[in-house]
C-alpha positions, -999 to +999 in steps of 0.1 A: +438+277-548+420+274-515+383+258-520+356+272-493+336+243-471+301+254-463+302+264-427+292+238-407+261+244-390+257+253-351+241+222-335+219+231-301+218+203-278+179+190-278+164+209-242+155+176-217+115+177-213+115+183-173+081+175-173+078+145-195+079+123-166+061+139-143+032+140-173+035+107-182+031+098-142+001+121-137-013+101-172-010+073-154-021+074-122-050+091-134-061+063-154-057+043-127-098+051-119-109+030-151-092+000-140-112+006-101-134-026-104-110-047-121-083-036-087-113-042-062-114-077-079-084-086-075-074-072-039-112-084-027-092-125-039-058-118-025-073-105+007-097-137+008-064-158+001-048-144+035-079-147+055-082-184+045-045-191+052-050-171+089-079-189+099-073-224+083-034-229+086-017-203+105-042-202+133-034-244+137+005-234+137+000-214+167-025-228+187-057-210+180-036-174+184-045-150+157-017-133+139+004-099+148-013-089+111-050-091+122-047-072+160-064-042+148-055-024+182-019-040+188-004-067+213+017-061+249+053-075+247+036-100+266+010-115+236+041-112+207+060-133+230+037-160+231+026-157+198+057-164+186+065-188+214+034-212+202+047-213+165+080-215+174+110-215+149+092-238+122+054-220+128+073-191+118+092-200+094+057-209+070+043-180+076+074-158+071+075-176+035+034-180+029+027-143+041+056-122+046+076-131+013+044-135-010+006-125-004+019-096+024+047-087-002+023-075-029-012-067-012+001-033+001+006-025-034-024-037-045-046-026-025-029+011-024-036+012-063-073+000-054-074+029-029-060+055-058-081+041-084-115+047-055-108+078-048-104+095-087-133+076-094-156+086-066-139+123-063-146+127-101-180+124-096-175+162-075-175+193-100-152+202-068-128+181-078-130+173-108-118+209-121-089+201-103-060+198-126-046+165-130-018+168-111-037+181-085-057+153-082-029+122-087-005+142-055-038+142-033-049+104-040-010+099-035-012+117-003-043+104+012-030+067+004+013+066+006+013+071+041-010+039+051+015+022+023+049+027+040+034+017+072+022-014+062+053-026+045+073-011+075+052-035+099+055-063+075+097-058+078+091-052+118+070-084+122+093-104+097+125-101+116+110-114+145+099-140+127+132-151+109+156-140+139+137-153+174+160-136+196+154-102+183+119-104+198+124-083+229+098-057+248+110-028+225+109-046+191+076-061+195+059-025+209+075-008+179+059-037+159+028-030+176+028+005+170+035+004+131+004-024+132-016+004+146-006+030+126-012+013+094-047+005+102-050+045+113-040+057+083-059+030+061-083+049+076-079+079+059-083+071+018-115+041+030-131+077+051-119+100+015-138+072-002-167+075+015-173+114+016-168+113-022-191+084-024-218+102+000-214+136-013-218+125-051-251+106-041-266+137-020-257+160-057-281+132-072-303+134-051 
């Protein structure tokens, strides 16, 4: 006598949601704009931390030199030289640890997230872009503000390894640290201009 099993059922393997993450993302970056003053807050302290350890400590280390950091339109081979020359190896090795490895390691994030969080809030404020998808909007705040963000932290490894390894400091590595200075400050440019045009432009609809 042969007993008959119910067929066992046909299991279909669950379909991975491709665009969970990239949802989920978008979801976030976009709320990034209700947090805006609470990211100005806390860039506007870290920012004040760095200018009070340039101008009241690292400044003394190096004889009154400013730092590669704060040469808005870049150094000769020349000026690195003796800027590193005046701290020499234990003048660099403070500000490698109280810059480079803590305030410097997190304010390009910071501040990049302050920059996304400015400009959804001031570009919601435009019907023009504010009928953008969500996507849409997250990818152009991302575009406007990833570029200045690799730079910095590029100049920040740049600067860092002259700092911990003197005798890497030659003509060529210092002007390619000079160039990724400038460049960062260029393309900080960009999201503060974005900011301001959505800022402006909102105001004049008010008006």
């Amino acid at each position: 006598m042969t007993s008959r099993l119910p067929a066992k059922a046909r299991t279909i393997p669950a379909e991975p949601d491709r665009y969970g993450l990239a949802r989920s993302l978008t979801e976030t970056i976009l709320r990034l704009s209700r947090h805006a003053a609470a990211l100005c807050f806390l860039s506007a302290a870290v920012f004040i931390a760095m200018t009070a350890l340039e101008f009241f400590y690292f400044r003394e280390l190096s004889g009154g030199l400013p730092t590669l950091d704060m040469r808005v339109s870049g150094f000769t081979p020349d000026e690195g030289m003796a800027w590193l020359t005046a701290l020499g190896r234990r003048g660099g090795e403070i500000i490698l640890v109280w810059h480079y490895l803590t305030f410097d390691l997190v304010f390009p994030a910071l501040l990049s997230l302050t920059l996304v969080s400015l400009i959804l809030a001031t570009g919601r404020r435009l019907k023009s872009f504010r009928v953008l998808p969500g996507h849409v909007q997250s990818i152009l705040a991302l575009m406007l503000v990833l570029p200045y963000t690799f730079a910095d932290y590029a100049q920040n490894i740049a600067v860092a390894r002259l700092l911990s390894d003197f005798l890497s400091a030659n003509a060529d590595s210092l002007s390619f640290a000079s160039a990724l200075i400038v460049a960062k400050f260029t393309l900080l440019a960009i999201p503060v201009i974005a900011i301001a045009v959505f800022t402006l432009a909102s105001q004049k609809r008010a008006s």
